[in-house]
C-alpha positions in Angstrom: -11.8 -12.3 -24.6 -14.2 -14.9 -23.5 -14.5 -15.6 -19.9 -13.1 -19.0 -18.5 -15.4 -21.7 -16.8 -12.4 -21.1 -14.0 -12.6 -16.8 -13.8 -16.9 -17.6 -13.8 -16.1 -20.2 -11.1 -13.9 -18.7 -8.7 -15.9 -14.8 -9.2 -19.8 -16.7 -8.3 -17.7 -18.5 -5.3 -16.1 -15.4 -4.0 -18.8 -13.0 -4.4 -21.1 -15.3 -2.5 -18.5 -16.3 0.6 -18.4 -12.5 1.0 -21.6 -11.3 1.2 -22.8 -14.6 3.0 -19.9 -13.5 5.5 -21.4 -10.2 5.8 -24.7 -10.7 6.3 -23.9 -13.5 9.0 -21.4 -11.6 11.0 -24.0 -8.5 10.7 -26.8 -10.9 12.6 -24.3 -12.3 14.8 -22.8 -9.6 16.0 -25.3 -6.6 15.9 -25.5 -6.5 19.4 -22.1 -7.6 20.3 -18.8 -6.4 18.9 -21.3 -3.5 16.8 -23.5 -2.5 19.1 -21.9 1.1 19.8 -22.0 1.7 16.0 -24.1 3.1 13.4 -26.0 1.7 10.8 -23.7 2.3 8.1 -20.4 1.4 10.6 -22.2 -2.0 10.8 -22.1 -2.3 7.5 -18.8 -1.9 6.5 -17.4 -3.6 9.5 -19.3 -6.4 8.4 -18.3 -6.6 4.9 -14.7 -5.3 5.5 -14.4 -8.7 8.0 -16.1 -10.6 5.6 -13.4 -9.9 3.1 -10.0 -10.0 5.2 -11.1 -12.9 7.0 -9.8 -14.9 3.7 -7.0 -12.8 3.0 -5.3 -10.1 4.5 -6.2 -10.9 8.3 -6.9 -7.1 9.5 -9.0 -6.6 11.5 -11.6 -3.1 12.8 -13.1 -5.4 15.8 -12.0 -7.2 18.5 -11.7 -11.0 17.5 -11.5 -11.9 21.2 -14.5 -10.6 22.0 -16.6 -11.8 19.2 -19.7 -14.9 19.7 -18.3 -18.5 19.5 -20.7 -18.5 16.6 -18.9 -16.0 14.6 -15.3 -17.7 15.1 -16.7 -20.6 13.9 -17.8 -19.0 10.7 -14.4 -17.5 10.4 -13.0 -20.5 10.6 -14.8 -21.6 8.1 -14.1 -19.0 5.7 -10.2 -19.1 6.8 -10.4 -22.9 5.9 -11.7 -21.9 2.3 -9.4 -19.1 2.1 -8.5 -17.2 -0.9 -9.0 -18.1 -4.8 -5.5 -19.8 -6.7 -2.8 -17.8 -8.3 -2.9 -15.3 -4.9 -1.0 -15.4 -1.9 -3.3 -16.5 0.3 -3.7 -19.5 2.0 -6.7 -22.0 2.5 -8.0 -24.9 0.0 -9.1 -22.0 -2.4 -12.2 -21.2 -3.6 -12.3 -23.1 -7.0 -11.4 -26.1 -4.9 -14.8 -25.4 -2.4 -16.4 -24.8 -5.6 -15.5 -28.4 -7.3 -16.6 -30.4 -3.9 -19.8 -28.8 -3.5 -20.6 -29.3 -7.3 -19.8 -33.1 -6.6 -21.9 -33.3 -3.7 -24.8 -32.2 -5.3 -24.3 -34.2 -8.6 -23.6 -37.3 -6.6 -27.2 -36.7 -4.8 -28.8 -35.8 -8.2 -27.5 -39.5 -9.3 -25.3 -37.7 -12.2 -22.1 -39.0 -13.6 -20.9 -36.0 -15.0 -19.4 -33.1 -12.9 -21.0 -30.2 -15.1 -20.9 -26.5 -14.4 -21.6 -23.8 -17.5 -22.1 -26.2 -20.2 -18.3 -27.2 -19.2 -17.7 -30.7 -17.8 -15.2 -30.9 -15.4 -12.9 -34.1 -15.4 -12.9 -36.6 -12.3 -9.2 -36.3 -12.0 -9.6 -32.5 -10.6 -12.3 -33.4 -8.5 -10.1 -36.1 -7.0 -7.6 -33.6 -6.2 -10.4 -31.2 -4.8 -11.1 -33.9 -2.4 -8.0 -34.6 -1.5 -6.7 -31.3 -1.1 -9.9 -30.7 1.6 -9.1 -33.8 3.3 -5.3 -33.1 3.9 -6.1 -29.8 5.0 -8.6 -30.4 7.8 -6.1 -33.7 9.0 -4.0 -31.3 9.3 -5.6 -28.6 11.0 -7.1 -31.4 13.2 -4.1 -32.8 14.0 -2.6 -29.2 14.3 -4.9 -28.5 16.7 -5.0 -31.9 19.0 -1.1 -31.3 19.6 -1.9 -27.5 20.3 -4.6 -28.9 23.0 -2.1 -30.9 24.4 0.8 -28.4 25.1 -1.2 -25.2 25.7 -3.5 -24.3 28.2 -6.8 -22.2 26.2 -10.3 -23.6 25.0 -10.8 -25.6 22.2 -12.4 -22.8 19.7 -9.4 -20.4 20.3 -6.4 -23.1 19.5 -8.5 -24.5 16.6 -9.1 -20.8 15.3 -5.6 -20.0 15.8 -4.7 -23.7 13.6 -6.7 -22.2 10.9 -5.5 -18.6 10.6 -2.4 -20.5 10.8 -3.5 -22.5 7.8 -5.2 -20.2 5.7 -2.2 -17.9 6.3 -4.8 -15.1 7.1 -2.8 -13.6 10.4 -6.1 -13.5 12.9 -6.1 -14.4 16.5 -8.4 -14.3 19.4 -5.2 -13.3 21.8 -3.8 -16.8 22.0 -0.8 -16.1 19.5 1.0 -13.7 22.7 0.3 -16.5 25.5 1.6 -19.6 22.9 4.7 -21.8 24.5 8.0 -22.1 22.5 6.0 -25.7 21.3 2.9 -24.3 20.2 4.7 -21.1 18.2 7.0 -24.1 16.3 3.2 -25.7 15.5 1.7 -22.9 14.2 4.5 -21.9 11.6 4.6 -25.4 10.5 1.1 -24.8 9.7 1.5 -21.3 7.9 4.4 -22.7 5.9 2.5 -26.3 4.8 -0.8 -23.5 4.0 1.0 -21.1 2.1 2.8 -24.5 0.1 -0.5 -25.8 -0.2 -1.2 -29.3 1.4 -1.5 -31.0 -1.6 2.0 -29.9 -2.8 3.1 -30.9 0.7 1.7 -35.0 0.1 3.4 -35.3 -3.0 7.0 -34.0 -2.1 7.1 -36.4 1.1 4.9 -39.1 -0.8 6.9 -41.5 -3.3 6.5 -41.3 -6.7 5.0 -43.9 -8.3 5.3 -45.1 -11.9 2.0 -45.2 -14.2 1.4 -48.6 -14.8 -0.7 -50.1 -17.5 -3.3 -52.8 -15.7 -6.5 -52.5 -14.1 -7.8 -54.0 -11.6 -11.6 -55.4 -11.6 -13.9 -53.5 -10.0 -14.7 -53.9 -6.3 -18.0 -52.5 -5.0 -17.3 -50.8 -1.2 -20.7 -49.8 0.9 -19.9 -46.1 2.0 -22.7 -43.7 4.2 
């Protein structure tokens, strides 16, 4: 059977989040979290957290003790999350994929969104965009309330609003010492990341009908 522009898509995307994940949490960490292991217990720690951090959240090191660096890279990756169809959480890969690919075409000055002599149509990269938007307002604004009513540093509550998001189940120690408040925050943020964000807009949004006009075309200076 031939191979979807999707299954090539998501595969190049998550084959290069993981090993990028390795080799960066290998450099980071070699003298940190590693340093009392071998060369090859290096390795797979490194590629072992390189591949839960997006999905199942286990973890063989300590994430409290790891560089600020290094949590911000899993955040990162938490953000992205896992690839659609799964259970995990995140914008998904495919969605990553699609903004990236848009970024670059709109600097190459193309009109097209092309990708293995497939063009992909502006209506999905709308949603890509808006799916990545809605998700870091609300990991933002997840994490602004957490600052508020809890008392730990800024990369801990906003790594704990991501796990939280990306429904990945990682936490730098701040899940135990979490008020009644901030607990009620965080599963509102697993439950609108395992829903999806976009899903989320459109059942509290209010349907509107398609109608049949156009406006003229208004040009807006952006950048």
């Amino acid at each position: 059977p031939k191979i979807t522009v999707h299954t090539k898509l998501v595969i190049f995307v998550y084959m290069m989040l993981i090993f990028d994940g390795f080799f960066f949490f290998f450099i980071f960490e070699f003298d940190n979290v590693l340093i009392h292991q071998g060369i090859a217990g290096k390795l797979w720690a490194s590629l072992f957290q390189s591949i839960t951090t997006r999905t199942a959240g286990f973890s063989t090191v300590d994430i409290a003790s790891l560089k600020d660096v290094t949590l911000f890279m899993f955040i990162f990756l938490m953000f992205i999350g896992a690839s659609p169809g799964s259970t995990g959480g995140g914008i998904k890969t495919s969605t990553f994929a699609v903004l990236i690919l848009a970024v670059i075409n709109m600097i190459r000055g193309r009109e097209n969104l092309e990708i293995f002599n497939s063009t992909i149509p502006k209506k999905i990269v709308y949603k890509a965009v808006a799916i990545v938007v809605v998700g870091a307002f609300l990991i933002c604004f997840g994490t602004t309330l957490l600052l508020i009513t809890q008392k730990d540093s800024l990369i801990n509550l906003l790594f704990e609003a991501t796990s939280a998001f990306g429904t990945v189940g990682l936490s730098t120690g701040t899940t135990f010492k979490l008020t009644g408040i901030g607990k009620v925050i965080i599963a509102v943020l697993i439950y609108i990341g395992r829903i999806g964000p976009l899903t989320l807009a459109y059942a509290v949004g209010r349907y509107r009908k398609k109608l049949k006009r156009e406006f003229p075309e208004a040009r807006v200076m952006v950048g």
